[in-house]
Structure formats: structure tokens, C-alpha cells
PyMOL Python script that loads the backbone (N, CA, C, O; Angstrom):
from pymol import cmd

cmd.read_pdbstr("""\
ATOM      1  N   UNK A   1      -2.886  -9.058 -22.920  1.00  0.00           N
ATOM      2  CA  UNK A   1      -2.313  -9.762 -21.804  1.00  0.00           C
ATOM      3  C   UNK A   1      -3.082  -9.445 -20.513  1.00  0.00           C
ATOM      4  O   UNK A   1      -3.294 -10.286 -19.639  1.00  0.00           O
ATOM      5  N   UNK A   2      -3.346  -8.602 -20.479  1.00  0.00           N
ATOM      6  CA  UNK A   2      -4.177  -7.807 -19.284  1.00  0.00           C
ATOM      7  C   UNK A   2      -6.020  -7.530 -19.747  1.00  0.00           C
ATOM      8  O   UNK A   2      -6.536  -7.313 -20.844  1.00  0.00           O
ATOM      9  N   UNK A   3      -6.641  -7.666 -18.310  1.00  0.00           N
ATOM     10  CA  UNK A   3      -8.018  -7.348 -18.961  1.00  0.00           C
ATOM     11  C   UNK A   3      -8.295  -6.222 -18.656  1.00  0.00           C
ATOM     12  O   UNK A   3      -9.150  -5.655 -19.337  1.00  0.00           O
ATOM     13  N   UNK A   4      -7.993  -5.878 -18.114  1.00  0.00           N
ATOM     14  CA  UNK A   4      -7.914  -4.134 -17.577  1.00  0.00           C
ATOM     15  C   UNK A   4      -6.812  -3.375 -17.435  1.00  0.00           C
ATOM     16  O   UNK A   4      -6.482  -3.098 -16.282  1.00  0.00           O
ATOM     17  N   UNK A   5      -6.141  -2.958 -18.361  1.00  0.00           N
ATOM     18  CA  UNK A   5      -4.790  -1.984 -18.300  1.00  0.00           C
ATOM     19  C   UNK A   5      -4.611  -0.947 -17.116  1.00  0.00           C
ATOM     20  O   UNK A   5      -3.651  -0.721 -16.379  1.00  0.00           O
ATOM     21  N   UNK A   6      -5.704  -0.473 -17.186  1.00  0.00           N
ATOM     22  CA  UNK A   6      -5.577   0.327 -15.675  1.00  0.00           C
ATOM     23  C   UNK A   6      -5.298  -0.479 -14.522  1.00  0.00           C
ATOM     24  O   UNK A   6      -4.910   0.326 -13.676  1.00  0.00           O
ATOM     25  N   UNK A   7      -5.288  -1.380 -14.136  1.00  0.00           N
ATOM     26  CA  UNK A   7      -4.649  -2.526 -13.051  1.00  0.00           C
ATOM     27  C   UNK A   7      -3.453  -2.212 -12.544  1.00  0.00           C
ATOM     28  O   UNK A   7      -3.091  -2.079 -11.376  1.00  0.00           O
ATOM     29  N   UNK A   8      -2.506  -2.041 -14.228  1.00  0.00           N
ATOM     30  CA  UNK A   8      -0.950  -2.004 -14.429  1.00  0.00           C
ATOM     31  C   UNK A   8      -1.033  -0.963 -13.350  1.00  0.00           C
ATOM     32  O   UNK A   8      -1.834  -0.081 -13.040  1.00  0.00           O
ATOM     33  N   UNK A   9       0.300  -1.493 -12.828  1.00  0.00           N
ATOM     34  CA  UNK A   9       0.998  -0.330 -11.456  1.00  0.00           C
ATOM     35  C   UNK A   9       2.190   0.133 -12.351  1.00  0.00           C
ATOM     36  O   UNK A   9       3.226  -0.501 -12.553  1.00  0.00           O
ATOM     37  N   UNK A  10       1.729   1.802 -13.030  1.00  0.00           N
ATOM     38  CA  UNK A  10       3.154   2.032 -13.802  1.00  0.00           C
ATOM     39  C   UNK A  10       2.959   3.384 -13.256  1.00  0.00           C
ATOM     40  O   UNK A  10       3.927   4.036 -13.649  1.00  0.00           O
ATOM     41  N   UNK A  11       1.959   4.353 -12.332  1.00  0.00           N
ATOM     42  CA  UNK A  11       1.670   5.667 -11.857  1.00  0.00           C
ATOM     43  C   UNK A  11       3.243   5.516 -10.481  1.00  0.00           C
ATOM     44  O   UNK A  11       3.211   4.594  -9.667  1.00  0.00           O
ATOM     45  N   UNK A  12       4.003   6.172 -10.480  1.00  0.00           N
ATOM     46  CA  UNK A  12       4.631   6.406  -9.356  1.00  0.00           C
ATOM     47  C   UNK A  12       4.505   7.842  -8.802  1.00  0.00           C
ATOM     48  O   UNK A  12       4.371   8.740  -9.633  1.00  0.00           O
ATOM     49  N   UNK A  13       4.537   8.195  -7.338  1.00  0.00           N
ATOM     50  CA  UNK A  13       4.431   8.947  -6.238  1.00  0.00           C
ATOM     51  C   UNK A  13       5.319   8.612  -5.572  1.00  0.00           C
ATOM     52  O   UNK A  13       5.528   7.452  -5.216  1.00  0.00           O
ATOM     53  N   UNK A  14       6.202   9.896  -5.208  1.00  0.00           N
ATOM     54  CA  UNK A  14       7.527   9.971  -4.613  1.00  0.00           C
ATOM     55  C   UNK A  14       6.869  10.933  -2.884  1.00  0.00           C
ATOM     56  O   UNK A  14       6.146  11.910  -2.685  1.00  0.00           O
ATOM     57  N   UNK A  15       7.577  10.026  -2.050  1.00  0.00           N
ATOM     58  CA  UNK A  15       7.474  10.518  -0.718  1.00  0.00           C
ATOM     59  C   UNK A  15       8.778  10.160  -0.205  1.00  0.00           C
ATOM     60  O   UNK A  15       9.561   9.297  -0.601  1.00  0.00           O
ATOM     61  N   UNK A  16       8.869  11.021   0.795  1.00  0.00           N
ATOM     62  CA  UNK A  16      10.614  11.409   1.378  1.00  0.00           C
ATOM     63  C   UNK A  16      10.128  11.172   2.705  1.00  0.00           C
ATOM     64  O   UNK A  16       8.990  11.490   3.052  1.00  0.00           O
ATOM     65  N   UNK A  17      11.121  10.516   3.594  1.00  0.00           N
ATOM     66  CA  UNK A  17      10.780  10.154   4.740  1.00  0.00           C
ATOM     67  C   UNK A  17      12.099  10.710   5.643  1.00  0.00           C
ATOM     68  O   UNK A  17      13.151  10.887   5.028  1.00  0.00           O
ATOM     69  N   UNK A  18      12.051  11.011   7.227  1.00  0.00           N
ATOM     70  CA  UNK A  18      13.314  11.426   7.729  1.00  0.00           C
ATOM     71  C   UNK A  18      13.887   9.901   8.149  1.00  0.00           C
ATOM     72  O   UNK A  18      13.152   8.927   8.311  1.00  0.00           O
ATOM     73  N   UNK A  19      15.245   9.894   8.281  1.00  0.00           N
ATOM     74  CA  UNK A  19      15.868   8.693   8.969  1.00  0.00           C
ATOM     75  C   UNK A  19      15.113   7.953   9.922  1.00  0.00           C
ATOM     76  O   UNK A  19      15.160   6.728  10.024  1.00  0.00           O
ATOM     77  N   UNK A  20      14.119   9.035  10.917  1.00  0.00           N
ATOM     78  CA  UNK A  20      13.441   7.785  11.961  1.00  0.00           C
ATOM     79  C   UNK A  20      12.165   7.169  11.325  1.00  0.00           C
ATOM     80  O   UNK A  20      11.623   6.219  11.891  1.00  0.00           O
ATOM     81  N   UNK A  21      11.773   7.566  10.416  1.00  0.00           N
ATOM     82  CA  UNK A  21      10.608   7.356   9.758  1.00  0.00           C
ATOM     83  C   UNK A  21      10.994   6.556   8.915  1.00  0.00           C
ATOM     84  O   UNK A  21      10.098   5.723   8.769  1.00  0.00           O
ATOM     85  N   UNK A  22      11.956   6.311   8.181  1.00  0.00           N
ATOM     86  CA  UNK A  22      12.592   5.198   7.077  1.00  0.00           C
ATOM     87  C   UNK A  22      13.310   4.259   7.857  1.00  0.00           C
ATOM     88  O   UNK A  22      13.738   3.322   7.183  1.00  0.00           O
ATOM     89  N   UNK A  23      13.626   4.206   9.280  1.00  0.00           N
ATOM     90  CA  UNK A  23      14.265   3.480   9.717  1.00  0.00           C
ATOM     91  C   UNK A  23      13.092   2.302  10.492  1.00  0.00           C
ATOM     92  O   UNK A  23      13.175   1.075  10.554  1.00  0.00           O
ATOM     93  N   UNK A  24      11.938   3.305  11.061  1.00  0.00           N
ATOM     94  CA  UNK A  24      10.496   2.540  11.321  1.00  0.00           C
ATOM     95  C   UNK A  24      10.060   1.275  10.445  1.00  0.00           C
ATOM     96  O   UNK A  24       9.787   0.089  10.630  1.00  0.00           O
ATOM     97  N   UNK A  25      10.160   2.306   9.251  1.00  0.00           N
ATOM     98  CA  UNK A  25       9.171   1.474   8.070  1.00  0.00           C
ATOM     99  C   UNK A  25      10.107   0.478   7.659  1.00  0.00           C
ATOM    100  O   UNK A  25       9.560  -0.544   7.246  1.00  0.00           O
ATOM    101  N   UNK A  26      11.550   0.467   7.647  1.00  0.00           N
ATOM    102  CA  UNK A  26      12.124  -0.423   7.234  1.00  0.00           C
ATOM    103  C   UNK A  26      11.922  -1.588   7.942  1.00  0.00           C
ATOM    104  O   UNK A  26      11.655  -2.622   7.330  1.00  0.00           O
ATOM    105  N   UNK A  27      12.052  -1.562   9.734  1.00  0.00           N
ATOM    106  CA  UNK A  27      11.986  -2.286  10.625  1.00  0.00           C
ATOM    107  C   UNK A  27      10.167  -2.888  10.613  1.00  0.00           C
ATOM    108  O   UNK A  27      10.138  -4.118  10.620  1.00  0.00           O
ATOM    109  N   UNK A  28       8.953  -2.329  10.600  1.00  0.00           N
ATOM    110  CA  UNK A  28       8.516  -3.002  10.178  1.00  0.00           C
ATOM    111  C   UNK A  28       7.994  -3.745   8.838  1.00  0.00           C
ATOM    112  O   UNK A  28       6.921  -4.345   8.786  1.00  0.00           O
ATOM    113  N   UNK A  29       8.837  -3.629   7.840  1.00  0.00           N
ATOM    114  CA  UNK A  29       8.510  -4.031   6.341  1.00  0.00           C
ATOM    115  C   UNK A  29       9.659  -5.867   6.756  1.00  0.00           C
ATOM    116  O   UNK A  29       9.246  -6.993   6.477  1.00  0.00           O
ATOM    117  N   UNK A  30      11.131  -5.537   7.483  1.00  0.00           N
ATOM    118  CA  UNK A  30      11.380  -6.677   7.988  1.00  0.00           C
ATOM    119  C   UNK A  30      10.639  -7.707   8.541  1.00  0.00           C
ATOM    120  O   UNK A  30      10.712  -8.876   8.160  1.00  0.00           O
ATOM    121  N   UNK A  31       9.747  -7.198   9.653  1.00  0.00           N
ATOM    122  CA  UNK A  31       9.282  -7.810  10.384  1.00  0.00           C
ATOM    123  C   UNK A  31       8.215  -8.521   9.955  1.00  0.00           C
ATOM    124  O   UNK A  31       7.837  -9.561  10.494  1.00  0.00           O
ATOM    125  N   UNK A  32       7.508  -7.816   8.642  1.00  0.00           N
ATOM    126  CA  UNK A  32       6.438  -8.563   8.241  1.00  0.00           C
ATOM    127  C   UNK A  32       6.905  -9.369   6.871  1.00  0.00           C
ATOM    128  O   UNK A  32       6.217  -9.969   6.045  1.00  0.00           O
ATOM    129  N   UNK A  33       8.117  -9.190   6.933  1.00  0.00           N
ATOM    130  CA  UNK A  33       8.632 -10.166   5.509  1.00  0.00           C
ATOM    131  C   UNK A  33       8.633 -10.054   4.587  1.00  0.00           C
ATOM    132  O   UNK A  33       8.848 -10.898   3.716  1.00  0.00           O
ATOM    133  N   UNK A  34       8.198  -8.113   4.415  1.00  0.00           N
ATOM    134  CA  UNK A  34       7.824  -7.694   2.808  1.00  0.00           C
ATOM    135  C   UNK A  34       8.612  -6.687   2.584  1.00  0.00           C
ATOM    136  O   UNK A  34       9.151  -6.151   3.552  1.00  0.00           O
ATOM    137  N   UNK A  35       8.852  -6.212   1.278  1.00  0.00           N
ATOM    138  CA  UNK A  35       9.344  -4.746   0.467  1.00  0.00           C
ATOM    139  C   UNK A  35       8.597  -3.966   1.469  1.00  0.00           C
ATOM    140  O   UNK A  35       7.619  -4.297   2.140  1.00  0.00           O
ATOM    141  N   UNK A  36       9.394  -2.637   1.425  1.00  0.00           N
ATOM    142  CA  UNK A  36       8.924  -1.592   2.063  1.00  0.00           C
ATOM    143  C   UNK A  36       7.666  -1.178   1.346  1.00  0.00           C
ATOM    144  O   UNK A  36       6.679  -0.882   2.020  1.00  0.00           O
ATOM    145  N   UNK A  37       7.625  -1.135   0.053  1.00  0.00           N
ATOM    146  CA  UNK A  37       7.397  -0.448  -1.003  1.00  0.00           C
ATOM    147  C   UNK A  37       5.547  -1.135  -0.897  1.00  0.00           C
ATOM    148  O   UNK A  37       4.501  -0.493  -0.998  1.00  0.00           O
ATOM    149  N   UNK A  38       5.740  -2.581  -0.671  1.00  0.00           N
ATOM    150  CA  UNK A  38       4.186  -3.355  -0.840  1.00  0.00           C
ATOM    151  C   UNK A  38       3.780  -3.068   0.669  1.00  0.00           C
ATOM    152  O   UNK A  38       2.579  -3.035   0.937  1.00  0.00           O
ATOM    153  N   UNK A  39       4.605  -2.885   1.544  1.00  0.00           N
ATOM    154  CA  UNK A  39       3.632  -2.513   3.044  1.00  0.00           C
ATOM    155  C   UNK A  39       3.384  -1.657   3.140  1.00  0.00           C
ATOM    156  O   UNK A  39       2.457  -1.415   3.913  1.00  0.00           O
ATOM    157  N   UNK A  40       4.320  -0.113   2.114  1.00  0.00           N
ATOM    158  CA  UNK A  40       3.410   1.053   2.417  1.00  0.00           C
ATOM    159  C   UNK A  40       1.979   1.247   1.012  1.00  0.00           C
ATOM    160  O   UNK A  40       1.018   2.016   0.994  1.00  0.00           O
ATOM    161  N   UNK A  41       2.354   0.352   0.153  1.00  0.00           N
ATOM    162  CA  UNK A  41       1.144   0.507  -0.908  1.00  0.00           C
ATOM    163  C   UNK A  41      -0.284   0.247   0.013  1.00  0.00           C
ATOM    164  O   UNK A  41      -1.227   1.037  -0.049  1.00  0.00           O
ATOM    165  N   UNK A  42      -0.302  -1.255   1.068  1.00  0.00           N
ATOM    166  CA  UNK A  42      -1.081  -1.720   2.027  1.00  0.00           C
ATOM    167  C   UNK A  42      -1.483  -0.869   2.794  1.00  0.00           C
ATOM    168  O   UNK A  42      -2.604  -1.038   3.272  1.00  0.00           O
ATOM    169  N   UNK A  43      -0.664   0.396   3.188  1.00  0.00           N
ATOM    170  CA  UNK A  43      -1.191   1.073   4.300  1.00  0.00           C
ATOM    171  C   UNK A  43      -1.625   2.031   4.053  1.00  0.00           C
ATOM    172  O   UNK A  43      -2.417   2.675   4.740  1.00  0.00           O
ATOM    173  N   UNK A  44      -0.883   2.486   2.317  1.00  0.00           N
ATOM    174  CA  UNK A  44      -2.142   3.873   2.002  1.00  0.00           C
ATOM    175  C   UNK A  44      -3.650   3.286   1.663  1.00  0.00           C
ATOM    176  O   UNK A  44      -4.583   4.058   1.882  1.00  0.00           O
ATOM    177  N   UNK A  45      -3.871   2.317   1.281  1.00  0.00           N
ATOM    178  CA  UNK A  45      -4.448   1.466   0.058  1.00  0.00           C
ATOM    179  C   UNK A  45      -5.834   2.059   1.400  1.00  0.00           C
ATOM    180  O   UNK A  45      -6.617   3.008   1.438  1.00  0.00           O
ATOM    181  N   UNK A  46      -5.519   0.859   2.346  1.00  0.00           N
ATOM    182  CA  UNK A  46      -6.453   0.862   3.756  1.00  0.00           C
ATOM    183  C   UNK A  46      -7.000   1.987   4.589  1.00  0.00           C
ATOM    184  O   UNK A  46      -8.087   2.162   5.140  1.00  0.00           O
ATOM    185  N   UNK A  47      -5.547   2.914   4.477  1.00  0.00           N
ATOM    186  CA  UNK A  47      -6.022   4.566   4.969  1.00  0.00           C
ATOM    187  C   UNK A  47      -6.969   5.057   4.428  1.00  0.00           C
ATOM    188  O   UNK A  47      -7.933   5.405   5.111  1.00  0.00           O
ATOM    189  N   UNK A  48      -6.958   5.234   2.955  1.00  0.00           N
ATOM    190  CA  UNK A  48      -7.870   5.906   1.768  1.00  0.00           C
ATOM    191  C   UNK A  48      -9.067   5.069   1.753  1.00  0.00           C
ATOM    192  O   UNK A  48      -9.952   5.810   1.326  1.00  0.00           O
ATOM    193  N   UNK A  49      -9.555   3.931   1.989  1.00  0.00           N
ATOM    194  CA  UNK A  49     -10.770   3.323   2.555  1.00  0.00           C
ATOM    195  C   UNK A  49     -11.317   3.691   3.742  1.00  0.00           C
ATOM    196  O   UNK A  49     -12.485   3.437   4.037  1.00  0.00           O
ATOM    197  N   UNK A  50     -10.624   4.219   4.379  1.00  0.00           N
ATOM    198  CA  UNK A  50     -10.988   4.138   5.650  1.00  0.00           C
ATOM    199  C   UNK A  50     -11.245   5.679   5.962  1.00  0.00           C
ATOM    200  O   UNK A  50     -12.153   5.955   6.746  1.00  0.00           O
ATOM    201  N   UNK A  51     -10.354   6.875   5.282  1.00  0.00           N
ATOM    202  CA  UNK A  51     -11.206   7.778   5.136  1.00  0.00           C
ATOM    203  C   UNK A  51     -12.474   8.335   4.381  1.00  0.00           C
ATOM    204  O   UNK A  51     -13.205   9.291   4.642  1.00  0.00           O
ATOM    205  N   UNK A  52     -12.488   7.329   3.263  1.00  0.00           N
ATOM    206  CA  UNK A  52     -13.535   7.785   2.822  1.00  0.00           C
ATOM    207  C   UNK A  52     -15.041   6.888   3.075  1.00  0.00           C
ATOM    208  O   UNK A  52     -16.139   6.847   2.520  1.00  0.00           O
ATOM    209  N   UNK A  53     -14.428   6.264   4.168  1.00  0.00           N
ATOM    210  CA  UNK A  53     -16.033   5.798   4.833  1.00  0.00           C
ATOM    211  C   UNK A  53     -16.259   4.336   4.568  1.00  0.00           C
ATOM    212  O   UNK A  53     -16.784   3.684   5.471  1.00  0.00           O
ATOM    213  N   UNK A  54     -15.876   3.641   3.265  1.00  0.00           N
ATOM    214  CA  UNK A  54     -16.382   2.977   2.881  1.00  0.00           C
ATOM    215  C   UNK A  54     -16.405   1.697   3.661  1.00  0.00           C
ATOM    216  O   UNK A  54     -16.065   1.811   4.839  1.00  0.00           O
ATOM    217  N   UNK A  55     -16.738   0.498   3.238  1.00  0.00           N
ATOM    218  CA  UNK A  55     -17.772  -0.779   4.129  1.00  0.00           C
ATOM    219  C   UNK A  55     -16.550  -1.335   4.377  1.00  0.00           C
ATOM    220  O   UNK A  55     -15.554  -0.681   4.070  1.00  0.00           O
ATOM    221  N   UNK A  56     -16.376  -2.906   5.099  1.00  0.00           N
ATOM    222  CA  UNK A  56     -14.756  -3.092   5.964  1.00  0.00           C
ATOM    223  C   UNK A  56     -14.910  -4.486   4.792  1.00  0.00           C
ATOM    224  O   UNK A  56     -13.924  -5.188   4.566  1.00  0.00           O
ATOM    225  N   UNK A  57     -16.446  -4.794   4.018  1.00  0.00           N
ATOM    226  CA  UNK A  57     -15.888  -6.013   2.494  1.00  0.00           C
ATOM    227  C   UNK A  57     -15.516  -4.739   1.629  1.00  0.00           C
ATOM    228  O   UNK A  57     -15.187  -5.265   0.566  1.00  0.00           O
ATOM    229  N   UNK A  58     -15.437  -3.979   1.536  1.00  0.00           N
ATOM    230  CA  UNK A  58     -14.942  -3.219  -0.077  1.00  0.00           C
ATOM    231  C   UNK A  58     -13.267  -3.288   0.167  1.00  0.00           C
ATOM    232  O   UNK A  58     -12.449  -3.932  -0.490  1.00  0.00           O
ATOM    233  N   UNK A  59     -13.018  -2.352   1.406  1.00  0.00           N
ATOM    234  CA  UNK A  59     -11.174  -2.550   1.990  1.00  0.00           C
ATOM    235  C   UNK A  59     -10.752  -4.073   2.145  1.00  0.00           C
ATOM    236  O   UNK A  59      -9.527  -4.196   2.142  1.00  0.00           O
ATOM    237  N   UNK A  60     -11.403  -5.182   2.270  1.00  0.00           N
ATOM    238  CA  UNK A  60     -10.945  -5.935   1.947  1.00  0.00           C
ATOM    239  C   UNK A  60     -10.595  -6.629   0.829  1.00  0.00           C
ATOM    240  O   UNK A  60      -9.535  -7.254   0.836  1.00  0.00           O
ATOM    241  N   UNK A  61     -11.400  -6.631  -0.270  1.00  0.00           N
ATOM    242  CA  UNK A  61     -11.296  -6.667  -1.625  1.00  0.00           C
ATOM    243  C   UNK A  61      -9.805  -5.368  -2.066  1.00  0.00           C
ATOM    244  O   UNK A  61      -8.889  -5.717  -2.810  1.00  0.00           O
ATOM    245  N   UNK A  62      -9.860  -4.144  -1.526  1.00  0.00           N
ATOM    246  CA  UNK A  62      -8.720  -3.500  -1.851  1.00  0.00           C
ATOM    247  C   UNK A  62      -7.368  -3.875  -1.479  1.00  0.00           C
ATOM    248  O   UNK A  62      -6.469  -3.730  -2.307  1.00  0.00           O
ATOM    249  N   UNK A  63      -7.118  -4.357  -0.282  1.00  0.00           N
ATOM    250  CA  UNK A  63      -5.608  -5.070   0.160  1.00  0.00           C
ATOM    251  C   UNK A  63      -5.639  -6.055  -0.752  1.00  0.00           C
ATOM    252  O   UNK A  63      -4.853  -5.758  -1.652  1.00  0.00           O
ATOM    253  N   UNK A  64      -6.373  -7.487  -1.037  1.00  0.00           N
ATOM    254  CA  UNK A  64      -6.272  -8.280  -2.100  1.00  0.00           C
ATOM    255  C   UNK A  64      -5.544  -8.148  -3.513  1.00  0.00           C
ATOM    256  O   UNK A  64      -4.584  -8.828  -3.872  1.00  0.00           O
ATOM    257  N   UNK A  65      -6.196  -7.118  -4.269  1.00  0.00           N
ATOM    258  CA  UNK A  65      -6.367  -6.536  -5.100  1.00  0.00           C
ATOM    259  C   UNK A  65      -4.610  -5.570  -4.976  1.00  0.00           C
ATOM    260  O   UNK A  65      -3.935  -5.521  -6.004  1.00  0.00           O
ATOM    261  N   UNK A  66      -4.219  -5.080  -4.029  1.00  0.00           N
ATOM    262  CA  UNK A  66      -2.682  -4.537  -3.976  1.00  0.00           C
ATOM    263  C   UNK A  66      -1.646  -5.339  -3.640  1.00  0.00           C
ATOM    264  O   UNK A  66      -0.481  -4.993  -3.838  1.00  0.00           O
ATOM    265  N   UNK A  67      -2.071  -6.800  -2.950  1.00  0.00           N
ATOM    266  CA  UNK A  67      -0.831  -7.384  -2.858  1.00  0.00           C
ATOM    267  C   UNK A  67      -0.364  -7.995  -3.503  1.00  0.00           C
ATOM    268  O   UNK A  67       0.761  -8.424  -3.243  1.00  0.00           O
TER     269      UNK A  67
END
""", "prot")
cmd.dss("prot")
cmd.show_as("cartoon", "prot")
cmd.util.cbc("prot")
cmd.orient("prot")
């Protein structure tokens, strides 16, 4: 069904947030019309490109590729 099994999103990572920090992310996950869950996948996805240097076509191919 899949051409690459590794694709599958079945790895979960648990992060705990305080009330103002879950209340942030909630307010903007509203605002942009999405799950909390796909705007913070977007924002590690972009962070982790962006620390490790790489070119601004590779991070774009990576948001694609997570939403």
C-alpha cells in the first residue's frame, strides 16, 4: 500500500506543555485552522532544518512532505 513504510507516522514523542504554553499553541493552531498536533509537527519539522543548516528548497520539500 505504501512505497516507503518508513513515511508511516506510527513513532510518537510525548511533550508536556504548562497551561500558558498549551493555551498559546491552542490559540494559534485555531487561528491557522489546524490540529494542534499538525502545527506543532510543522514547527519542529522547520526548526530541525533550520538548525541543521540545511538549504530553504530542502525545508521546503520537508513541510510538504508533513502536512
Amino acid at each position: 500500500m505504501y512505497s516507503d513504510t518508513k513515511r508511516l507516522r506510527d513513532n510518537r514523542v510525548t511533550v508536556r506543555f504548562d497551561d500558558y504554553e498549551h493555551d498559546l499553541i491552542t490559540a494559534l493552531a485555531n487561528y491557522q485552522g489546524e490540529q494542534a498536533s499538525v502545527l506543532l509537527r510543522q514547527l519542529i519539522l522547520r526548526e530541525a532544518v533550520s538548525v541543521l543548516g540545511l538549504n530553504e528548497n530542502h525545508s521546503d520539500s520537508v513541510s510538504r512532505k508533513s502536512a
